[in-house]
PyMOL CGO cylinders between C-alpha atoms (Angstrom):
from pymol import cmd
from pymol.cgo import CYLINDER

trace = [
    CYLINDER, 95.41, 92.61, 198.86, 96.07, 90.26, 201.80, 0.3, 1, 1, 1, 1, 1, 1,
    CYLINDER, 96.07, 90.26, 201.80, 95.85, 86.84, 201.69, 0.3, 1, 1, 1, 1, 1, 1,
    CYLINDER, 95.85, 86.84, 201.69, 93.95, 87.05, 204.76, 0.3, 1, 1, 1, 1, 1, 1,
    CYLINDER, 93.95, 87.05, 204.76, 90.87, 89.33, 202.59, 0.3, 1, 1, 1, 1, 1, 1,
    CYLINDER, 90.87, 89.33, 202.59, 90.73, 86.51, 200.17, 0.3, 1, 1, 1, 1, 1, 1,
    CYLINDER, 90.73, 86.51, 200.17, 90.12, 83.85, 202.27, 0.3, 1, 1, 1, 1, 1, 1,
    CYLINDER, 90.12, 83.85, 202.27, 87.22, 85.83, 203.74, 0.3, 1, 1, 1, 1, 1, 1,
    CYLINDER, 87.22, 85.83, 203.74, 86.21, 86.69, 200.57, 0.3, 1, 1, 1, 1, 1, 1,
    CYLINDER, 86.21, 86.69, 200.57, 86.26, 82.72, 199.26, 0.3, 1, 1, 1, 1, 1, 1,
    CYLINDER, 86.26, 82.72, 199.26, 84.79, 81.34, 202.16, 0.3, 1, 1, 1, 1, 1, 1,
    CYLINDER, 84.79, 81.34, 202.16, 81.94, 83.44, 202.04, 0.3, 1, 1, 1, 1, 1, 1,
    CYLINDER, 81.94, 83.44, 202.04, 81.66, 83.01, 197.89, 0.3, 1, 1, 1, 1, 1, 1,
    CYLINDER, 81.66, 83.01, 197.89, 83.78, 79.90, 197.13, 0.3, 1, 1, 1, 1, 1, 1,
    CYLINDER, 83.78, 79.90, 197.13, 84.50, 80.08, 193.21, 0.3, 1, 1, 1, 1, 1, 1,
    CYLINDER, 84.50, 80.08, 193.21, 82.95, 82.33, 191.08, 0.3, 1, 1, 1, 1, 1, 1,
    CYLINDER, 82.95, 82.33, 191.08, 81.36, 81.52, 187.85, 0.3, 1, 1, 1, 1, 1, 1,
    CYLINDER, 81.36, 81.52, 187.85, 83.86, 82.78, 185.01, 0.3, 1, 1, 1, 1, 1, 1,
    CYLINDER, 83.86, 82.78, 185.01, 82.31, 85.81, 183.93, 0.3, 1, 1, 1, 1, 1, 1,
    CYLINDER, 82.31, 85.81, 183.93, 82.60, 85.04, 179.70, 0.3, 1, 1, 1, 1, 1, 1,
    CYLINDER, 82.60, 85.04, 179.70, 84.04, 82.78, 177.55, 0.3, 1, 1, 1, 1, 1, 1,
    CYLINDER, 84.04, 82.78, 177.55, 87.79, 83.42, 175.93, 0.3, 1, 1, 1, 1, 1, 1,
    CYLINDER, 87.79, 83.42, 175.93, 91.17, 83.47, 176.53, 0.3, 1, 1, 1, 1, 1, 1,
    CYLINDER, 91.17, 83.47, 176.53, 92.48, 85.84, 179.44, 0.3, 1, 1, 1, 1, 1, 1,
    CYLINDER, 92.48, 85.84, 179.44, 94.59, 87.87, 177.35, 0.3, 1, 1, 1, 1, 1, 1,
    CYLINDER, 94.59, 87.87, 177.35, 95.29, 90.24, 179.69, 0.3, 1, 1, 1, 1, 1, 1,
    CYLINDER, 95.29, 90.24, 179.69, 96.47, 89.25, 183.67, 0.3, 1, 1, 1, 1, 1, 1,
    CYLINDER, 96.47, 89.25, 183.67, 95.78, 91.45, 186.80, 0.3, 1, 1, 1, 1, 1, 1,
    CYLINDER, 95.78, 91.45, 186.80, 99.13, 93.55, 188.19, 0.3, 1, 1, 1, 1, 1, 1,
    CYLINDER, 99.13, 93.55, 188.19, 101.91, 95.87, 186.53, 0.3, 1, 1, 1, 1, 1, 1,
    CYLINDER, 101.91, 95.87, 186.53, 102.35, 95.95, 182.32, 0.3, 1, 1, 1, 1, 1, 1,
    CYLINDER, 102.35, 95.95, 182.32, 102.75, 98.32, 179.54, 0.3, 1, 1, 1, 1, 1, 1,
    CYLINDER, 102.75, 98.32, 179.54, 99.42, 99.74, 178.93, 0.3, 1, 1, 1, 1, 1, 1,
    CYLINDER, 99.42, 99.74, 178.93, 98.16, 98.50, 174.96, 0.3, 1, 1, 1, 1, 1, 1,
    CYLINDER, 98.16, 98.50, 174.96, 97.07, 101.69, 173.95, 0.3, 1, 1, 1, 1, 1, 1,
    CYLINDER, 97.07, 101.69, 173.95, 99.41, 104.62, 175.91, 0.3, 1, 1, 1, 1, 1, 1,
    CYLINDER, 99.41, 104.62, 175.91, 102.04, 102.72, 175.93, 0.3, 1, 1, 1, 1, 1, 1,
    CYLINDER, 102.04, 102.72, 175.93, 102.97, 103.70, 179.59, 0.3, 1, 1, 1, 1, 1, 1,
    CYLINDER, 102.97, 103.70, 179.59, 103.50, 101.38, 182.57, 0.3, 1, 1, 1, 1, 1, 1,
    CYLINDER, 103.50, 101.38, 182.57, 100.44, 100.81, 184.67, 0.3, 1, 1, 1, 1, 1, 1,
    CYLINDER, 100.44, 100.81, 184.67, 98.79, 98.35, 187.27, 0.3, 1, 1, 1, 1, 1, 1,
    CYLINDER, 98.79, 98.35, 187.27, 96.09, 96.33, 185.52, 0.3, 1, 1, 1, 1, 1, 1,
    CYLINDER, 96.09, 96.33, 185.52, 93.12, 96.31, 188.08, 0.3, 1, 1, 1, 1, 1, 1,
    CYLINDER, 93.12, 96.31, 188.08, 91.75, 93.16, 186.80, 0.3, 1, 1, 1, 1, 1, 1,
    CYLINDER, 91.75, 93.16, 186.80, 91.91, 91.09, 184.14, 0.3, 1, 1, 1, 1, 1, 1,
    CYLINDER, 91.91, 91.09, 184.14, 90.88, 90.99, 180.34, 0.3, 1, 1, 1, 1, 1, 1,
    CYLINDER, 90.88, 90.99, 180.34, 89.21, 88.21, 178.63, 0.3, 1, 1, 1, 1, 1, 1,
    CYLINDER, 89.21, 88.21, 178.63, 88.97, 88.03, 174.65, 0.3, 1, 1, 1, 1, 1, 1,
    CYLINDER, 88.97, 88.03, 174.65, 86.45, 86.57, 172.49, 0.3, 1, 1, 1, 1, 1, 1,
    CYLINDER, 86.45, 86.57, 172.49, 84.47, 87.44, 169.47, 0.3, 1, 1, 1, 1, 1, 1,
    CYLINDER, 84.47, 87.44, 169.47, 82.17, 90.94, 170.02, 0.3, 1, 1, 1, 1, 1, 1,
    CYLINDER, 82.17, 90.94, 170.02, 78.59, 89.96, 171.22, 0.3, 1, 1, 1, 1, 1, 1,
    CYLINDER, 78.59, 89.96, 171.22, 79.82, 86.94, 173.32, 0.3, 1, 1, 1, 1, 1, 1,
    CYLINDER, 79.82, 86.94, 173.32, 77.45, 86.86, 176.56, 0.3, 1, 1, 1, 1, 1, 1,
    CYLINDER, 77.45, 86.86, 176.56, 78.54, 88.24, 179.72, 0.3, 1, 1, 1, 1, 1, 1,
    CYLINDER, 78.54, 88.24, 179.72, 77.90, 86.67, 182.78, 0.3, 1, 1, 1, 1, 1, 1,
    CYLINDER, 77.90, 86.67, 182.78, 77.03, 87.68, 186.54, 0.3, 1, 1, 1, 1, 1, 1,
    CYLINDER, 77.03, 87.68, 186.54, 79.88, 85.83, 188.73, 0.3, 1, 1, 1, 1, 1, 1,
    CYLINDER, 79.88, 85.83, 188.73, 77.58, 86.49, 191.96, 0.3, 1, 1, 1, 1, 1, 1,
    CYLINDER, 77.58, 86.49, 191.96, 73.88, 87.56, 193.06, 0.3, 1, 1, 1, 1, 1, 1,
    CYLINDER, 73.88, 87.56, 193.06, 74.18, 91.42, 193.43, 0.3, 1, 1, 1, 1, 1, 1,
    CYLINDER, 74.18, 91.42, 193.43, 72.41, 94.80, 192.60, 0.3, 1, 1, 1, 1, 1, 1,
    CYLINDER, 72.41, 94.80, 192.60, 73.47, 96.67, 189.61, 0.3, 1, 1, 1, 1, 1, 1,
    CYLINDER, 73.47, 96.67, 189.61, 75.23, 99.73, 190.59, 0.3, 1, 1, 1, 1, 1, 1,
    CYLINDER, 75.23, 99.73, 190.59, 76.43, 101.25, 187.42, 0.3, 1, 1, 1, 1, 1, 1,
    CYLINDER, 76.43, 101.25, 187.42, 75.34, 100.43, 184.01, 0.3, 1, 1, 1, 1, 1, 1,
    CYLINDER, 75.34, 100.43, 184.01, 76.32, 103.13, 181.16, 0.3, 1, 1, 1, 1, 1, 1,
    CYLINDER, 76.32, 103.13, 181.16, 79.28, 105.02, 179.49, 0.3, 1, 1, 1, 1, 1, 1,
    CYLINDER, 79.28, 105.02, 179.49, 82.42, 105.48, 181.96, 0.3, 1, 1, 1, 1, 1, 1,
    CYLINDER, 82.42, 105.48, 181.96, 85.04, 107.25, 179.49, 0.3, 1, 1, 1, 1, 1, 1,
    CYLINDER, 85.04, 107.25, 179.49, 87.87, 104.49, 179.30, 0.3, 1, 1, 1, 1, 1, 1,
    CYLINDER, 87.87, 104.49, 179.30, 85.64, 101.80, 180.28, 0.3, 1, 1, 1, 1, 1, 1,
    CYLINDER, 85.64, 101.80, 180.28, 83.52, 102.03, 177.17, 0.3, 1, 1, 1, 1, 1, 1,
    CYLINDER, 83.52, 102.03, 177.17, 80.23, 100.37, 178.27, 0.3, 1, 1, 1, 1, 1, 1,
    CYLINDER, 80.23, 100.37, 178.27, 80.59, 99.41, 182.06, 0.3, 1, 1, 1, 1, 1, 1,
    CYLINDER, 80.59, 99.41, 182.06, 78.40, 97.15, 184.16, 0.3, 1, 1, 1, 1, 1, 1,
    CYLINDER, 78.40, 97.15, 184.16, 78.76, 97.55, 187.95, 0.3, 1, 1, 1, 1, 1, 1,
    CYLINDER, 78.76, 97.55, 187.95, 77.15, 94.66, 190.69, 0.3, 1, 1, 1, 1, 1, 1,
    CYLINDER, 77.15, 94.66, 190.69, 77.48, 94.89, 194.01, 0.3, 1, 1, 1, 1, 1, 1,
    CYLINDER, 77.48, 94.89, 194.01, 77.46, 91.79, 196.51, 0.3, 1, 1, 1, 1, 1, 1,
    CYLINDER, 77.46, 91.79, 196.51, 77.64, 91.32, 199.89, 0.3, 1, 1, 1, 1, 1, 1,
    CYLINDER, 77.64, 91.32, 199.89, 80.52, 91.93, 201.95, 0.3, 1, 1, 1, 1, 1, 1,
    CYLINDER, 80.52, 91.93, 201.95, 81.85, 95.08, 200.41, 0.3, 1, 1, 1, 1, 1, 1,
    CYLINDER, 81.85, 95.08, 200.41, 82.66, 93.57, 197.01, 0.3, 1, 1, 1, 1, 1, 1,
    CYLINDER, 82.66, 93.57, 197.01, 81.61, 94.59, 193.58, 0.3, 1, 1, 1, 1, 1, 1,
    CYLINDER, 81.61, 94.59, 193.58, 82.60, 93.33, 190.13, 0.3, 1, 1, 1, 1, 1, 1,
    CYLINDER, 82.60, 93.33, 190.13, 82.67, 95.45, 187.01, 0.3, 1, 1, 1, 1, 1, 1,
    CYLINDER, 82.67, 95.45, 187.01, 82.82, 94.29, 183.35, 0.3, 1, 1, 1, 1, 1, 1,
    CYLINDER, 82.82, 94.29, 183.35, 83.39, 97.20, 180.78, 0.3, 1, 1, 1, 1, 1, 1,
    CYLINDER, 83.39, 97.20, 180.78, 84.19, 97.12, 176.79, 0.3, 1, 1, 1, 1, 1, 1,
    CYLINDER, 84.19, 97.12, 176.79, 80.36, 95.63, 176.67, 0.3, 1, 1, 1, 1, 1, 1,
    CYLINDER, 80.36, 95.63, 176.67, 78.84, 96.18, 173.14, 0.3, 1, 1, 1, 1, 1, 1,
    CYLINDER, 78.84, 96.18, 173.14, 75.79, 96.14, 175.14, 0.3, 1, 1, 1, 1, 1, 1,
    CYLINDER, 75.79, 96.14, 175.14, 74.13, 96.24, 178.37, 0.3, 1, 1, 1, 1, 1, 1,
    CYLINDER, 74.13, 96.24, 178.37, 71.03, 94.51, 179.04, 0.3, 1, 1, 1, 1, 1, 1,
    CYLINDER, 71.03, 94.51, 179.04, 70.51, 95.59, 182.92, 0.3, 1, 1, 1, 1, 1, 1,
    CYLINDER, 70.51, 95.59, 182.92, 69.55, 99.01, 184.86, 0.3, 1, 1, 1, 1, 1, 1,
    CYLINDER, 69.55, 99.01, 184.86, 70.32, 100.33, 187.56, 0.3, 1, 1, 1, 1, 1, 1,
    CYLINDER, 70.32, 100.33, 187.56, 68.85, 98.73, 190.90, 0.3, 1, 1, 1, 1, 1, 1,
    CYLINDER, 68.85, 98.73, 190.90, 68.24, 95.23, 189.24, 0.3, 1, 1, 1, 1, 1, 1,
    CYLINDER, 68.24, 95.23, 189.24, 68.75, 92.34, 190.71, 0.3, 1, 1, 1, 1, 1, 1,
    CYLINDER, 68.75, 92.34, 190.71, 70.81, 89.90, 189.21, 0.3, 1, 1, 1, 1, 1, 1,
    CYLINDER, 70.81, 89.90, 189.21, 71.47, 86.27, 189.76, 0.3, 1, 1, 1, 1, 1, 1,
    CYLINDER, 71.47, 86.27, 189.76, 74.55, 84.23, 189.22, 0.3, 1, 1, 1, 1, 1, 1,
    CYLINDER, 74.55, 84.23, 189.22, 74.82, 83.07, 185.72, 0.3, 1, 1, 1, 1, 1, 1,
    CYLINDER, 74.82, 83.07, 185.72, 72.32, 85.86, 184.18, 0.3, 1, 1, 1, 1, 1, 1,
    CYLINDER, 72.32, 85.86, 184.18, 73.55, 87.28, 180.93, 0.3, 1, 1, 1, 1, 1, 1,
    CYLINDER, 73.55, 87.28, 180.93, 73.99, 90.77, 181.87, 0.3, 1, 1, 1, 1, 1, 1,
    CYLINDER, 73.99, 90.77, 181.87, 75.53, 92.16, 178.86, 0.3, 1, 1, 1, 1, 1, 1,
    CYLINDER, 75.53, 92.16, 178.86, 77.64, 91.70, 175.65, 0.3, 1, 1, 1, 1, 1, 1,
    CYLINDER, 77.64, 91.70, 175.65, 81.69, 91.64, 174.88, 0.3, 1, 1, 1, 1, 1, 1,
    CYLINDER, 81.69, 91.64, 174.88, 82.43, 94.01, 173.18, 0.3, 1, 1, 1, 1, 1, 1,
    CYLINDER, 82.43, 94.01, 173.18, 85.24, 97.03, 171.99, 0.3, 1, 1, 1, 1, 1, 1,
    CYLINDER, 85.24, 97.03, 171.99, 84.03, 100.37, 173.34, 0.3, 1, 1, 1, 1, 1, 1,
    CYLINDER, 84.03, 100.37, 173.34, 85.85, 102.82, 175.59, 0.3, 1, 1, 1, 1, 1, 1,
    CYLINDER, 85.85, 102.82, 175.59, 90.11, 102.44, 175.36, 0.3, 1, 1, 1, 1, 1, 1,
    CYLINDER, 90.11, 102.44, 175.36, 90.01, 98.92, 173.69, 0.3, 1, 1, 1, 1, 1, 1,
    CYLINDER, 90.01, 98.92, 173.69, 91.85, 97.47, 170.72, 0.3, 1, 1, 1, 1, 1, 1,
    CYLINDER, 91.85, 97.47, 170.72, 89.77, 94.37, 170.10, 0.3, 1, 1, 1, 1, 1, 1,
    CYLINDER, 89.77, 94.37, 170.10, 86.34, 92.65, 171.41, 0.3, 1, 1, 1, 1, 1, 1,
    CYLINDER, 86.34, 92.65, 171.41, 87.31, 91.65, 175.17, 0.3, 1, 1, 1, 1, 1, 1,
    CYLINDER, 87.31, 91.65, 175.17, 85.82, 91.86, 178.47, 0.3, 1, 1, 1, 1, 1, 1,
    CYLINDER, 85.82, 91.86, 178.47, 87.60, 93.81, 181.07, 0.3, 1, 1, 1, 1, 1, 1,
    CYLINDER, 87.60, 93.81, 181.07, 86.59, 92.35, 184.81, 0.3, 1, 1, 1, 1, 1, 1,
    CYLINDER, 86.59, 92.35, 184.81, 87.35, 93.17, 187.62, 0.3, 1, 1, 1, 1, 1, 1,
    CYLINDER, 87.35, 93.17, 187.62, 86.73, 92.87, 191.47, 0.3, 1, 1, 1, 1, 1, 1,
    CYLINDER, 86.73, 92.87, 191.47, 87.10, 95.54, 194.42, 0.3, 1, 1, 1, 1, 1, 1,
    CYLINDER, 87.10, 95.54, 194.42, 86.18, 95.12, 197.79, 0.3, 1, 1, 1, 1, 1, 1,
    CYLINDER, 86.18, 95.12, 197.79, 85.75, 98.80, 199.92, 0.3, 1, 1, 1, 1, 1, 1,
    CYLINDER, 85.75, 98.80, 199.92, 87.10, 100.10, 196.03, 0.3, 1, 1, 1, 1, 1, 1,
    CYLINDER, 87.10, 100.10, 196.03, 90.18, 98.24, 196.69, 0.3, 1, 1, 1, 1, 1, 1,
    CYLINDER, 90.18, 98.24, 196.69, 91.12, 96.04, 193.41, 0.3, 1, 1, 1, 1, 1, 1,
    CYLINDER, 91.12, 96.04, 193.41, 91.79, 92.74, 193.66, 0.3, 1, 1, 1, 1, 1, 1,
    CYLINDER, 91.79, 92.74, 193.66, 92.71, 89.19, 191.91, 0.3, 1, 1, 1, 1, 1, 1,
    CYLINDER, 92.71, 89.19, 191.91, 89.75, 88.31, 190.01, 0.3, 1, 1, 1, 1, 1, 1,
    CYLINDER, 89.75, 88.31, 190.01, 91.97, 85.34, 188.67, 0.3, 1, 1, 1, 1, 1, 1,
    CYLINDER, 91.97, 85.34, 188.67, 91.72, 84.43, 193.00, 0.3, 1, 1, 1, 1, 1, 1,
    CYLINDER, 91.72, 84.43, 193.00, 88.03, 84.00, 192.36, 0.3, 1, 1, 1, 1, 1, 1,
    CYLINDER, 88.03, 84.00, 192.36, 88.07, 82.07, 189.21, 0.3, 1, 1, 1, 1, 1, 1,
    CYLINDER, 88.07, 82.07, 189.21, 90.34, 79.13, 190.12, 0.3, 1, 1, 1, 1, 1, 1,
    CYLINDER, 90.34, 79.13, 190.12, 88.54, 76.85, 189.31, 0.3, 1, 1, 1, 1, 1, 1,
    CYLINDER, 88.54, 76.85, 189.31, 85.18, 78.50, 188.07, 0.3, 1, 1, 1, 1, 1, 1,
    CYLINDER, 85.18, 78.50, 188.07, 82.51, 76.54, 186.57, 0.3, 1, 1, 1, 1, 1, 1,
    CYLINDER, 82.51, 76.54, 186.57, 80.15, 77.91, 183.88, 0.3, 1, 1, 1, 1, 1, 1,
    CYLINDER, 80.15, 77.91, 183.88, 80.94, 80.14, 180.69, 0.3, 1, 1, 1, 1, 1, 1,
]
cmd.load_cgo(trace, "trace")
């Protein structure tokens, strides 16, 4: 993305709240993929920690997605304002539905290792329009989790 789109995108939402606790394990752009073994672009980033670790919402939204998406294991979609959405996937479980609200900080789910995974780690991302960006743009400096 532009640098232009994410200084829109932080001046309307300044720092998000980091969406879990761990280690990011896994950064946003072009690696081998763990499992296939093929070189991909990594649409966001991945964050490890033990299985059943809380997940966080980074921003108020409406949950767009909650359920099974193939790769994703367990996937949890919000949408915000401003064309952006965040998704966190490889959940153990999901404690929203669809058409919730949510509010910053509310435990939305749990780590976990379902879908293409090879250990307990949340997989977050953020597109705006379905464009992926930088979630690691958003975090600097993140409070919470």
């Amino acid at each position: 993305g532009s640098p232009a789109v994410y200084e829109e995108l932080r001046a309307h939402f300044g720092s998000m709240l980091r969406p879990s606790e761990g280690r990011i394990t896994s950064r946003f752009g072009w690696r081998i993929h763990p499992i296939f073994g093929t070189r991909e672009f990594h649409t966001g980033i991945d964050i490890a920690n033990r299985s059943g670790t809380p997940v966080l919402a980074v921003e108020d939204g409406i949950v767009r997605f909650a359920g099974w998406k193939g790769g994703y294991g367990r996937l949890i979609i919000v949408a915000h304002p401003n064309g952006l959405e965040t998704g966190y996937a490889h959940l153990s479980a999901i404690l929203v539905t669809v058409g919730q609200q949510v509010a910053k900080g509310q435990v939305v789910g749990r780590m976990g290792t379902t879908g293409w995974s090879t250990g307990p780690h949340l997989f977050f991302e953020v597109r705006r329009n379905g464009i992926a960006l930088d979630p690691t743009f958003f975090l600097e400096g993140a409070t919470g989790a």
